[in-house]
C-alpha positions, -999 to 999 in steps of 0.1 A, spaced: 186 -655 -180 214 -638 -202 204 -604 -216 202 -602 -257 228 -578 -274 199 -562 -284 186 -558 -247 222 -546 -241 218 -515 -264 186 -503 -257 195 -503 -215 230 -485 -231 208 -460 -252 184 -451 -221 212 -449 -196 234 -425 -220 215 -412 -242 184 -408 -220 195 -398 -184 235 -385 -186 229 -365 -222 190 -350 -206 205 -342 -179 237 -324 -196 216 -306 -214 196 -296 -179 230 -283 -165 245 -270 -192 215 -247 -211 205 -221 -185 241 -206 -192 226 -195 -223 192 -190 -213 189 -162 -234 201 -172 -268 178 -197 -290 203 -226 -280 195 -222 -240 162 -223 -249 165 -255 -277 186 -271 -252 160 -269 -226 129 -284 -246 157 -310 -256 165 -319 -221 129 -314 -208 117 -343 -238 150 -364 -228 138 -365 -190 101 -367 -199 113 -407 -209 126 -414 -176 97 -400 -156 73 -419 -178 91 -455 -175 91 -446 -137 57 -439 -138 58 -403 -119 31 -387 -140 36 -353 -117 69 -351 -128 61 -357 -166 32 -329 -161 61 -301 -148 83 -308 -179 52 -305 -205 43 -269 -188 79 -261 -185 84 -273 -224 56 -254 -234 74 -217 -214 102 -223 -232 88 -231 -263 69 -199 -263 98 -178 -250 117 -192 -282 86 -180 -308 87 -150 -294 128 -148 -295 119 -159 -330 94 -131 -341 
């Protein structure tokens, strides 16, 4: 069975825009930890990888990225204030 262009995109998107740019943004953000773009970049690549451990069903994973979303998101409020 031939895959649709449409099909083509969507496995393009999650491959690219999913795993490689999450995972960038994993490697790249605890350089700046401390600014407000370490910390964006985090919850960014934390949400990114969040779809990947839910389409491979490893709930445990998925549960580590929502704590670790939430310290960073509170980290960055208080940054913020």
């Amino acid at each position: 069975m031939k895959k649709t262009k449409k099909q083509n995109r969507l496995e393009w998107l999650y491959q690219y825009g999913v795993i490689y740019f999450g995972t960038a943004c994993m490697m790249l953000s605890p350089f700046f930890i401390d600014s407000t773009y370490g910390k964006l970049g985090m919850m960014l690549g934390l949400i990114l990888i969040t779809v990947q451990t839910q389409k491979t069903k490893q709930y445990n994973l998925s549960l580590l990225n929502a704590v670790g979303f939430s310290g960073y998101l509170y980290s960055l409020i208080k940054t913020l204030l």
